[in-house]
N, CA, C and O atoms as a MOPAC input file, in Angstrom:
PM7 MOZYME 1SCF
protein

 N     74.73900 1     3.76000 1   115.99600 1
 C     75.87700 1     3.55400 1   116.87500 1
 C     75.74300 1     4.37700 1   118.15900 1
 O     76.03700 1     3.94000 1   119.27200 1
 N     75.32500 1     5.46500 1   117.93900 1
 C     75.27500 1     6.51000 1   119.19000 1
 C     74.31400 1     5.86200 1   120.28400 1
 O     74.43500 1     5.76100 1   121.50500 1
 N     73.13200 1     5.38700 1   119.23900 1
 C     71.79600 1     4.63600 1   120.68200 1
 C     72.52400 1     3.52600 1   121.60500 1
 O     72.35200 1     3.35900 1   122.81300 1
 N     73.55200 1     2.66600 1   120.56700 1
 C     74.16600 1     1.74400 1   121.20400 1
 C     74.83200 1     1.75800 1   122.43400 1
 O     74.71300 1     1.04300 1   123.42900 1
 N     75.98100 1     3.26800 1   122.02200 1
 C     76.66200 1     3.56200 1   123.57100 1
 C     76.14000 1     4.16500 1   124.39200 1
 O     76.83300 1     4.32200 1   125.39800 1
 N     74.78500 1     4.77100 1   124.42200 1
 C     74.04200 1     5.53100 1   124.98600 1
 C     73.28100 1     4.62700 1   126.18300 1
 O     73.14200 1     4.91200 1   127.37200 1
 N     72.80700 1     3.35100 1   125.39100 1
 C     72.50500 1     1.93300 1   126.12500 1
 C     73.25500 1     1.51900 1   127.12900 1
 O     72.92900 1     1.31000 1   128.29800 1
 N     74.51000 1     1.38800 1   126.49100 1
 C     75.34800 1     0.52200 1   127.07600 1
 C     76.10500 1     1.12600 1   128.44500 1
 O     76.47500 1     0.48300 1   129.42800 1
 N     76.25200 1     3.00000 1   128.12400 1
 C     76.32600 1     3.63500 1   129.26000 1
 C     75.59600 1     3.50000 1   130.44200 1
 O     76.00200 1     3.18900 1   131.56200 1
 N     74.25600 1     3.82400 1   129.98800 1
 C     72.83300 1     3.69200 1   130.97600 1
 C     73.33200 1     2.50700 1   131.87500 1
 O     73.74500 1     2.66200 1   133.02500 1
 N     73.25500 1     1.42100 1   131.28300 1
 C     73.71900 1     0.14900 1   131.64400 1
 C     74.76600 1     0.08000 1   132.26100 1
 O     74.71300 1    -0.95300 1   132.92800 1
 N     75.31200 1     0.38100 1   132.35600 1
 C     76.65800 1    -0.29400 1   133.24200 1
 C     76.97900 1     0.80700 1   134.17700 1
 O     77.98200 1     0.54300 1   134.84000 1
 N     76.34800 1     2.17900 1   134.49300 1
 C     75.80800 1     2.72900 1   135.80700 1
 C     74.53900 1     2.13600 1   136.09700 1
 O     73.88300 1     3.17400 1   136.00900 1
 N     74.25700 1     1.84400 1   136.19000 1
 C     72.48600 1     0.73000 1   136.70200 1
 C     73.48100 1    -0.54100 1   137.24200 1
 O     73.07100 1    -1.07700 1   138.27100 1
 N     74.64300 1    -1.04300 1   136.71300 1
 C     75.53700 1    -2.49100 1   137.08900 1
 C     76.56900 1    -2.17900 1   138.19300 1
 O     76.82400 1    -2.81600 1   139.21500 1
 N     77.05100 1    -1.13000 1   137.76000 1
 C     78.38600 1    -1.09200 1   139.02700 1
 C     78.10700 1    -0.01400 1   139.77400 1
 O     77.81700 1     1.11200 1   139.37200 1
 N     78.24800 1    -0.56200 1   141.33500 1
 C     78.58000 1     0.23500 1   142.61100 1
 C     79.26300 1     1.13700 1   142.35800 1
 O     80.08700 1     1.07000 1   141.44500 1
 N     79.09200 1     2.24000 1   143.12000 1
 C     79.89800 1     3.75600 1   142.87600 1
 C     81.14700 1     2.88800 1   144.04700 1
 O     80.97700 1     1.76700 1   144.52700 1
 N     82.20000 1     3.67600 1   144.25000 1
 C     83.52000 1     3.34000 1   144.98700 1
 C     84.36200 1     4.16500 1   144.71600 1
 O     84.42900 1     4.69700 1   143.60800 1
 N     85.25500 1     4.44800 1   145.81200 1
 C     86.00700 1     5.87200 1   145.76800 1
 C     85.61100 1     7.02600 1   146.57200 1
 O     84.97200 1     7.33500 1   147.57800 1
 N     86.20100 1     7.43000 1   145.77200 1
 C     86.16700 1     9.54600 1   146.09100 1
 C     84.30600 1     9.44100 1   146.13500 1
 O     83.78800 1     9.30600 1   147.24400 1
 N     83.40300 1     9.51200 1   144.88000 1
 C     82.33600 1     9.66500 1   144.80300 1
 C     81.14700 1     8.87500 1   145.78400 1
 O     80.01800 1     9.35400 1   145.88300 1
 N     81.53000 1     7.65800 1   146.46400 1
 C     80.90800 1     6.51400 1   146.95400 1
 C     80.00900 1     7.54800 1   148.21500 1
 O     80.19400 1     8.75400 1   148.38000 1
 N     79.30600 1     6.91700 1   148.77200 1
 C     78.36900 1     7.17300 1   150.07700 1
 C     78.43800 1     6.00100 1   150.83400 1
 O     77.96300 1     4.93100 1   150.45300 1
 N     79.22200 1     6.23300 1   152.27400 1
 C     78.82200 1     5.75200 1   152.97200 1
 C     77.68700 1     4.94600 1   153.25700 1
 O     77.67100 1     3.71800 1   153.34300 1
 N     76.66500 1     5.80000 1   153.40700 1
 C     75.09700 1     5.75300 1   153.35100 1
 C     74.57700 1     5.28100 1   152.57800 1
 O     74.65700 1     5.43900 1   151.36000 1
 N     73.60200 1     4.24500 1   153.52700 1
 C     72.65700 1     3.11700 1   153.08000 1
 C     70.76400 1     4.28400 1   153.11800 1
 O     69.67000 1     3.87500 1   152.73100 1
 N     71.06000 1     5.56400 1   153.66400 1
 C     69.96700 1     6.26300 1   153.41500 1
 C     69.38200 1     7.16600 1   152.78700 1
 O     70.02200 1     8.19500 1   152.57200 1
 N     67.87600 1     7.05500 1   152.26300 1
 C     68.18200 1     8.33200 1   150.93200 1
 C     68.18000 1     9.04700 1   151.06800 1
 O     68.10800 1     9.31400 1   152.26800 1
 N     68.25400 1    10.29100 1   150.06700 1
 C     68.95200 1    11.46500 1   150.29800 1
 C     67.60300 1    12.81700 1   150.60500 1
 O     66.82900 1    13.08700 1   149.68700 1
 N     67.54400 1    13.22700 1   151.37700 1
 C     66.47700 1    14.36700 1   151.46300 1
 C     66.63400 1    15.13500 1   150.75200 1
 O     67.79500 1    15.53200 1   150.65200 1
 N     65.60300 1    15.75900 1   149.88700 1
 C     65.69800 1    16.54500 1   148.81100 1
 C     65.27300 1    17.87900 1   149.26400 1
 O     65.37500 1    18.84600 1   148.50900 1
 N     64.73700 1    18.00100 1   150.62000 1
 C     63.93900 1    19.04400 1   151.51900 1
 C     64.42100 1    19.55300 1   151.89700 1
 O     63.93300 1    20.67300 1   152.04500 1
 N     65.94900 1    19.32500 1   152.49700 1
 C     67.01900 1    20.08400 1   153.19200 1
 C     66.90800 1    21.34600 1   153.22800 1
 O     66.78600 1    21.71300 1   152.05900 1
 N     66.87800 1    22.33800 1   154.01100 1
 C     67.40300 1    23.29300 1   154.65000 1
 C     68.39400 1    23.76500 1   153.93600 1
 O     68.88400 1    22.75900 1   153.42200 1
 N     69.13900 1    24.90900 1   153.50000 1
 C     69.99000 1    26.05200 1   153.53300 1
 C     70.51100 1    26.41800 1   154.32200 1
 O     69.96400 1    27.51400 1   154.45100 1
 N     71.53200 1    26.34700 1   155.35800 1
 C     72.35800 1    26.63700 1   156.33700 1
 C     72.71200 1    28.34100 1   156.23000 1
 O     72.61700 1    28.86500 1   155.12000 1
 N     73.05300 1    29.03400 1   157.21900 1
 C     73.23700 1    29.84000 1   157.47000 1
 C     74.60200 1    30.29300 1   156.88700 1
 O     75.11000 1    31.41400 1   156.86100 1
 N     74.91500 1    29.45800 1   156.56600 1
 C     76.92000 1    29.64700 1   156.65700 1
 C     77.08100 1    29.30700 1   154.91700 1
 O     78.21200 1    29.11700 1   154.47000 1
 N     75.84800 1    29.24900 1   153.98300 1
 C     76.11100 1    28.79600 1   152.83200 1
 C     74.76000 1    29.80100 1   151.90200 1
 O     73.56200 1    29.67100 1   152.15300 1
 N     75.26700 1    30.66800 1   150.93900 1
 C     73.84300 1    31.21500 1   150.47200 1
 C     74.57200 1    31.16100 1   148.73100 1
 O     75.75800 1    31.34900 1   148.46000 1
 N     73.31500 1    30.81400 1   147.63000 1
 C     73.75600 1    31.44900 1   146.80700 1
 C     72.72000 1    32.03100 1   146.47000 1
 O     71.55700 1    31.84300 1   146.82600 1
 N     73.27400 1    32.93800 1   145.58700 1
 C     72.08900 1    34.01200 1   144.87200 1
 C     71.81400 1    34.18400 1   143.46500 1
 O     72.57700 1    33.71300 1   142.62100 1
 N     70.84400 1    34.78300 1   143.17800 1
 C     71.18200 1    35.20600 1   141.75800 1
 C     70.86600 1    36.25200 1   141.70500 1
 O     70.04900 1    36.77400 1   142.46500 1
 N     71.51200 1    36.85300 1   140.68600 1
 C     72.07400 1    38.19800 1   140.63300 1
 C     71.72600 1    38.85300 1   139.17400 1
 O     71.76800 1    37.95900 1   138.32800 1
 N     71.45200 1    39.91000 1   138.70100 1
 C     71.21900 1    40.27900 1   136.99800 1
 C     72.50500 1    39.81400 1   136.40800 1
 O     72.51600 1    39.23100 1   135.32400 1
 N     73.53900 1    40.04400 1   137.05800 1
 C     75.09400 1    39.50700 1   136.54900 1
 C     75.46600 1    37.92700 1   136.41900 1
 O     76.15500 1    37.34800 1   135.58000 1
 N     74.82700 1    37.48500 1   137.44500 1
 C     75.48400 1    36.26900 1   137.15400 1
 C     75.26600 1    34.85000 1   138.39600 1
 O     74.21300 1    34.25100 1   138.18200 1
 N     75.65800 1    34.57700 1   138.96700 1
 C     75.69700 1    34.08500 1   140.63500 1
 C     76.82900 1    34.50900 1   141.40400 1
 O     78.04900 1    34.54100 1   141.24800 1
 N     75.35600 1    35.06800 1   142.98100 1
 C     76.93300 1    35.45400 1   143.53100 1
 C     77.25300 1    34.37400 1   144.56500 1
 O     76.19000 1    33.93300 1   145.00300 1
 N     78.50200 1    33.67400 1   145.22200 1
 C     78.46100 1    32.66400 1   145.98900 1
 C     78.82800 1    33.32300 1   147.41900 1
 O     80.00200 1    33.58000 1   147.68400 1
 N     77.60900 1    33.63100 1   148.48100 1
 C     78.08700 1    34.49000 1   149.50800 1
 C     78.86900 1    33.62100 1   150.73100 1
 O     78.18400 1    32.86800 1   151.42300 1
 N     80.11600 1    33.72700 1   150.94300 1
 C     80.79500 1    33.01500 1   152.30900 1
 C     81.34900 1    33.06800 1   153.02000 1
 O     82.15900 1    32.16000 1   153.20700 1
 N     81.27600 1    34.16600 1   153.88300 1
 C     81.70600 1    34.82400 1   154.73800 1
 C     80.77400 1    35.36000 1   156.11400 1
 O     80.12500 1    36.40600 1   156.09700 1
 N     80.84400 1    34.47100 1   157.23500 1
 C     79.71400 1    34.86000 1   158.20300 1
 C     79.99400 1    36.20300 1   159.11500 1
 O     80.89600 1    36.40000 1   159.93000 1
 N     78.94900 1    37.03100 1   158.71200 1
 C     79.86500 1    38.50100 1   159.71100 1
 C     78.94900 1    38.22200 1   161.15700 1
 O     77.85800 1    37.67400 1   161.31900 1
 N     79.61300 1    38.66000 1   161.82400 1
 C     78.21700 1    39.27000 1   163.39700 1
 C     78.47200 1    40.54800 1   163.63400 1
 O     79.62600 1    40.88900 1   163.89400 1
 N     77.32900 1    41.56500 1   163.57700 1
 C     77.03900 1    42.63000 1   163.76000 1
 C     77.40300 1    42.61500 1   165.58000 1
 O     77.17700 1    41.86400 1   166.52900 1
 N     78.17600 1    44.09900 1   165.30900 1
 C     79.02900 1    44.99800 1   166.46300 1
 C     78.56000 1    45.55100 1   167.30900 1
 O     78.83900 1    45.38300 1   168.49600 1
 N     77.31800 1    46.73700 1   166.62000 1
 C     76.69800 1    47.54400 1   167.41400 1
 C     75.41300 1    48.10000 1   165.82200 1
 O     75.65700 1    47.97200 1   164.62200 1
 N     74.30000 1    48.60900 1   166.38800 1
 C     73.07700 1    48.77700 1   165.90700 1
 C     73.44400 1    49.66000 1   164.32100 1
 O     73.89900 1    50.80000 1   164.23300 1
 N     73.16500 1    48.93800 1   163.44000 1
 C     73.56000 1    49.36200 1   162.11000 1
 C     71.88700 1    49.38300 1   161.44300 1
 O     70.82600 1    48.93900 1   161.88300 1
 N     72.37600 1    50.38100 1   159.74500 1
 C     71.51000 1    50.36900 1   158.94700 1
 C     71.74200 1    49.27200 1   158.19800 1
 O     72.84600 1    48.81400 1   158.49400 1
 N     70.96500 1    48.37300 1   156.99800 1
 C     71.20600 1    47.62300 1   155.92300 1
 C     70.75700 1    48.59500 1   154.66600 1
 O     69.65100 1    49.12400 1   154.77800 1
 N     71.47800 1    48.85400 1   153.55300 1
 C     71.21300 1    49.68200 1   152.52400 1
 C     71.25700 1    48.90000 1   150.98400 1
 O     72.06000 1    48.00000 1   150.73800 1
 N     70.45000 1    49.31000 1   150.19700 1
 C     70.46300 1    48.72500 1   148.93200 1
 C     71.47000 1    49.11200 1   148.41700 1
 O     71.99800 1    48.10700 1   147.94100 1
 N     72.12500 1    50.04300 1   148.19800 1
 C     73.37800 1    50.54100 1   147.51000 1
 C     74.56500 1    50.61300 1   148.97400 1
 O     74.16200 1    50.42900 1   150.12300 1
 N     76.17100 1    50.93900 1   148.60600 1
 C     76.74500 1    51.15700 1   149.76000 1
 C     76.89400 1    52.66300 1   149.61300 1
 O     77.56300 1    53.19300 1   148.72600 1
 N     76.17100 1    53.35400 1   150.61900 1
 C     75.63700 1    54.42100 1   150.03200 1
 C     74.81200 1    54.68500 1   151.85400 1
 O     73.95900 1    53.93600 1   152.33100 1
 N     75.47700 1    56.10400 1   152.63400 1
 C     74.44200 1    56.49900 1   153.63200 1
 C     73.17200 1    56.65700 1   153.35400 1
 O     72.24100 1    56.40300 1   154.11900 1
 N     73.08200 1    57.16800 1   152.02400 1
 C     71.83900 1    57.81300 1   151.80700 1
 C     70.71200 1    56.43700 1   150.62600 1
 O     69.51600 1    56.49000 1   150.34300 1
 N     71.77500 1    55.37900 1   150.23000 1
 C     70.46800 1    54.09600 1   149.47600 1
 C     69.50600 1    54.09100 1   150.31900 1
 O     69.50500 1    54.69900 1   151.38900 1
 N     68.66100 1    53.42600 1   149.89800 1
 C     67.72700 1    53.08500 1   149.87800 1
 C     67.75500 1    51.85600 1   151.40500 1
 O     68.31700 1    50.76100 1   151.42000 1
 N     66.96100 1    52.50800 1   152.55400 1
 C     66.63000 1    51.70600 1   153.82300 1
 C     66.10600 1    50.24700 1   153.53100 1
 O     64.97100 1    50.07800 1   153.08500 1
 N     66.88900 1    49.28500 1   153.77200 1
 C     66.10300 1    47.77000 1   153.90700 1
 C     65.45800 1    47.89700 1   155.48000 1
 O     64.26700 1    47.97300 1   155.78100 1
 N     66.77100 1    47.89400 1   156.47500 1
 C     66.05100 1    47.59100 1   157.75000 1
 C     67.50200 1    47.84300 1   158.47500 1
 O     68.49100 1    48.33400 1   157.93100 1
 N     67.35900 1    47.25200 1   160.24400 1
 C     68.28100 1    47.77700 1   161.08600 1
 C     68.82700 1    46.35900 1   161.51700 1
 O     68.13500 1    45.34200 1   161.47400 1
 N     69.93400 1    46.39300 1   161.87100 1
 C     70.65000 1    44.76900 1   162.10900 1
 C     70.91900 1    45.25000 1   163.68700 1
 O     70.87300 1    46.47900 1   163.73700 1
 N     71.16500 1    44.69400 1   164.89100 1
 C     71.58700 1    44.96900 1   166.26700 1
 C     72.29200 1    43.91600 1   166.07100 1
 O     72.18800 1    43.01100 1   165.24300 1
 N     73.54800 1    44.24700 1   167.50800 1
 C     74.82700 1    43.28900 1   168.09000 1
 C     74.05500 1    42.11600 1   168.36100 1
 O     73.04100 1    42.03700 1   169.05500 1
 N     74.77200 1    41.03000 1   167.60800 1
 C     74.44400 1    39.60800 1   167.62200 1
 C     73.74000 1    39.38800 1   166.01000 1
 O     74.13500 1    38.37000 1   165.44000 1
 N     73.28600 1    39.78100 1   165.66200 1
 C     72.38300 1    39.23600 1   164.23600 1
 C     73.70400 1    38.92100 1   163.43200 1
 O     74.78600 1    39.50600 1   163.47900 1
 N     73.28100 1    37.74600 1   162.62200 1
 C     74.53500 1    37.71500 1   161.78000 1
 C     73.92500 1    37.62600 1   160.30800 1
 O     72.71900 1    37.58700 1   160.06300 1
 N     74.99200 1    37.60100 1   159.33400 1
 C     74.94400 1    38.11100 1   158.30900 1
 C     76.14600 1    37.51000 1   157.46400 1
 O     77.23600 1    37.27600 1   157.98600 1
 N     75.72000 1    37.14300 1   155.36100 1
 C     76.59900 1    36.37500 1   154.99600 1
 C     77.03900 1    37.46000 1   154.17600 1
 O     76.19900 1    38.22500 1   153.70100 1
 N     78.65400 1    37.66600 1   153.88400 1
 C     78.87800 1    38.32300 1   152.66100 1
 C     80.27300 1    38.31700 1   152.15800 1
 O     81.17100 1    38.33500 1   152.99900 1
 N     80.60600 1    38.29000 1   150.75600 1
 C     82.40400 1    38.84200 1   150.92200 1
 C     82.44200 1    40.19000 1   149.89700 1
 O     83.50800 1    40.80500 1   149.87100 1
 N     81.53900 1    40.58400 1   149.21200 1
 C     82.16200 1    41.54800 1   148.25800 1
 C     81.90400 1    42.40900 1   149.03500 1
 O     80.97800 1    42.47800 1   149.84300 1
 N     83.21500 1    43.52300 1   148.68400 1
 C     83.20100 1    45.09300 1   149.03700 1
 C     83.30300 1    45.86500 1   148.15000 1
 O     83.72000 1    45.73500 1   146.99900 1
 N     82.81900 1    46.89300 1   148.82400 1
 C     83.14500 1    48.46100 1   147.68500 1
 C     83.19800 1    49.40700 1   148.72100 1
 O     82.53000 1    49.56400 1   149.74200 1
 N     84.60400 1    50.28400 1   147.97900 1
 C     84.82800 1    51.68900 1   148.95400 1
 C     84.02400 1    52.71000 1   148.21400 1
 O     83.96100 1    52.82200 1   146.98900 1
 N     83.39000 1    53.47100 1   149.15100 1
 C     82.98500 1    54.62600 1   148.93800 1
 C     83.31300 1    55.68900 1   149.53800 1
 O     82.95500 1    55.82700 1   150.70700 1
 N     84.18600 1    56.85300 1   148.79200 1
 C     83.95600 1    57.82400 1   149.69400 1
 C     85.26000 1    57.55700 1   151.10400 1
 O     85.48900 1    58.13900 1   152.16500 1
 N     85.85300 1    56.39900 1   150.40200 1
 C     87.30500 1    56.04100 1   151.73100 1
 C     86.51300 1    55.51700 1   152.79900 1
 O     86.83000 1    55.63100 1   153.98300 1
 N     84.81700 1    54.57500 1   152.11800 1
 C     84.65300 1    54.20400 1   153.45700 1
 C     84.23700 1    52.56200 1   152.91700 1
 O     83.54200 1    52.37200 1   151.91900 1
 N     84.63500 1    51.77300 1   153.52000 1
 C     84.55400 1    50.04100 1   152.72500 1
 C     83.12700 1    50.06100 1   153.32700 1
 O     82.68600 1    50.72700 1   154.26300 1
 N     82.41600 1    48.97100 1   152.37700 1
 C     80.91600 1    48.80700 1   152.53900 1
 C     81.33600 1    47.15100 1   152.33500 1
 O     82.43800 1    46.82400 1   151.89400 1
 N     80.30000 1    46.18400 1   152.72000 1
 C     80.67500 1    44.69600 1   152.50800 1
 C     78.86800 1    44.58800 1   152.11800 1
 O     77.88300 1    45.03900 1   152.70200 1
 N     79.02200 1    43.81000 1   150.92400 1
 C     77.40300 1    43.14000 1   150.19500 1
 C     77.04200 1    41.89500 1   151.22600 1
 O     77.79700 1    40.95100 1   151.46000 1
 N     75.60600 1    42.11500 1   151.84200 1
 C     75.35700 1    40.89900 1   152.66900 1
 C     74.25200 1    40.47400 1   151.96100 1
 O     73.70200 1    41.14300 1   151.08700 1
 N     73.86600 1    39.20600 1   152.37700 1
 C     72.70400 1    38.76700 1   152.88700 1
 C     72.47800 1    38.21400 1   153.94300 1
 O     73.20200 1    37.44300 1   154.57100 1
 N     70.75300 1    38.85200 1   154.34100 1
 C     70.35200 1    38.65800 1   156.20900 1
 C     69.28600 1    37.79700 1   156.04500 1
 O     68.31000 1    38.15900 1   155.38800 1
 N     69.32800 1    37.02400 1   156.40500 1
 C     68.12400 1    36.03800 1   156.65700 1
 C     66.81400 1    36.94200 1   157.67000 1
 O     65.62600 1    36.65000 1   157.80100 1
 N     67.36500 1    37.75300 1   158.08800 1
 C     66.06800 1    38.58700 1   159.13200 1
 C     65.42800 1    39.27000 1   157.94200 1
 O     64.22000 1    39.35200 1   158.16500 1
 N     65.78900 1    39.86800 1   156.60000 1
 C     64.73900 1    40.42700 1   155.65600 1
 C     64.71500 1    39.61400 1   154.65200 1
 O     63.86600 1    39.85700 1   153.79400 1
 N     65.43400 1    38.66500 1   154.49100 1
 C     65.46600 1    37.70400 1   153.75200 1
 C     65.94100 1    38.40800 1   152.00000 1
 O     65.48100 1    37.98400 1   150.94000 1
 N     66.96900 1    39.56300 1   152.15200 1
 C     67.45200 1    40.52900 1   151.06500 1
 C     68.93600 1    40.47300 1   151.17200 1
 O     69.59200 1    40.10800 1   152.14700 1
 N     69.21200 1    40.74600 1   150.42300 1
 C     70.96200 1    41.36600 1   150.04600 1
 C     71.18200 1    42.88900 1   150.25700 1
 O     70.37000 1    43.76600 1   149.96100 1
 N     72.26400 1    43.04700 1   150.75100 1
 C     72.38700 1    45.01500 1   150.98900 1
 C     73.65000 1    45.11800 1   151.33200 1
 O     74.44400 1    44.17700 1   151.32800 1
 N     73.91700 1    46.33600 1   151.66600 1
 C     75.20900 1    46.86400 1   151.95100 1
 C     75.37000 1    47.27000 1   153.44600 1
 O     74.33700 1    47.78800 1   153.87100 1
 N     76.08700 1    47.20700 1   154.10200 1
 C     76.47700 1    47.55900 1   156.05000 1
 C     78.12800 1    47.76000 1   155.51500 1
 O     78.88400 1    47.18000 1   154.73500 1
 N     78.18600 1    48.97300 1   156.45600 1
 C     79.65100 1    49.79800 1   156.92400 1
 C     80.65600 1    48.72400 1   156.99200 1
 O     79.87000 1    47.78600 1   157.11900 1
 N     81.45800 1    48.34800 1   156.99700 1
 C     82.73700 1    47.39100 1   157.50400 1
 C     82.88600 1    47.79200 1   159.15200 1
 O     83.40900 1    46.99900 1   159.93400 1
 N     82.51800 1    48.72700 1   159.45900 1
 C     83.21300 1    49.19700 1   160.75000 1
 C     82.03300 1    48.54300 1   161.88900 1
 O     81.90300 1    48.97300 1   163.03500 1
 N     81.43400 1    47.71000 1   161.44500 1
 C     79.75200 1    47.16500 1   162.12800 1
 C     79.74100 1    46.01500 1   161.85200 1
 O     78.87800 1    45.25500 1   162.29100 1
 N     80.98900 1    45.52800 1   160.82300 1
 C     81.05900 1    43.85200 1   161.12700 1
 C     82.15300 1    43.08600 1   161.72100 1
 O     83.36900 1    43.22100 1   161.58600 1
 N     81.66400 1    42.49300 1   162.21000 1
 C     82.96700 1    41.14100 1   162.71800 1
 C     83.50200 1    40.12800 1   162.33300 1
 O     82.81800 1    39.19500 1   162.75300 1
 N     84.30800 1    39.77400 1   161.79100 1
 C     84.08700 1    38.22700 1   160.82000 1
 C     84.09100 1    37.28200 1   162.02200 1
 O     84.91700 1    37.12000 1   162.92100 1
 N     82.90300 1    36.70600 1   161.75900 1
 C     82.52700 1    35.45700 1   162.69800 1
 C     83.16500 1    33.94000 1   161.86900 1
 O     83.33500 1    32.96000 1   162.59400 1
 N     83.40000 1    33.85300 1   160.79400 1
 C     83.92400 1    32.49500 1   160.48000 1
 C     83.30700 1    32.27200 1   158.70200 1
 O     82.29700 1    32.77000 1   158.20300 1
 N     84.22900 1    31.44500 1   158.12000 1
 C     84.16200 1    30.79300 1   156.91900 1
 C     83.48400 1    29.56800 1   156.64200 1
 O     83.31600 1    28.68500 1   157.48200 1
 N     83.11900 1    29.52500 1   155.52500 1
 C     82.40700 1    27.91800 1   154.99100 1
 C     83.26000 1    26.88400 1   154.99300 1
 O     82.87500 1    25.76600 1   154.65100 1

């Protein structure tokens, strides 16, 4: 019985047009090559996935740190204009840190709050 509806499922998505909410416009196929946009990252994480969406633009010449932490561990230096995706924070020390990822090291890290700008949402 199970092969039967299993058939008959197969079958009758192979018969009827999608329509609706789910439908496509588009008569073209779909690129599977696509690009990753700037404004959309996910990650994976030892925890779990993180979904980063929040576009910052850097203020003035900052560090990027593995921990939020003056003293973590140096990734690299971000200057005014580079932008950057992130939403989680952590205070340290009474000082907010925001988790990014930079497409310039192609890593995740921590930058000051006081060095970002929110440039815009997904």
């Amino acid at each position: 019985m199970k092969k039967i509806v299993a058939v008959s499922l197969i079958a009758a998505t192979m018969v009827i047009p999608a329509t609706g909410a789910f439908a496509s416009d588009s008569t073209d196929p779909i690129n599977l090559n696509t690009q990753i946009t700037q404004d959309s990252r996910i990650t994976s994480e030892a925890g779990g996935i993180s979904i980063l969406s929040t576009t910052w633009k850097i203020n003035a010449a900052c560090n990027m740190r593995a921990t939020p932490s003056p003293t973590g561990t140096y990734i690299g230096s971000l200057y005014p204009g580079d932008l950057v995706n992130g939403n989680e924070t952590s205070v340290v020390n009474g000082v907010t840190w925001v988790k990014v990822y930079s497409e310039k090291f192609q890593k995740e890290g921590w930058i000051q709050s006081t060095y970002l700008t929110e440039y815009g949402f997904l």
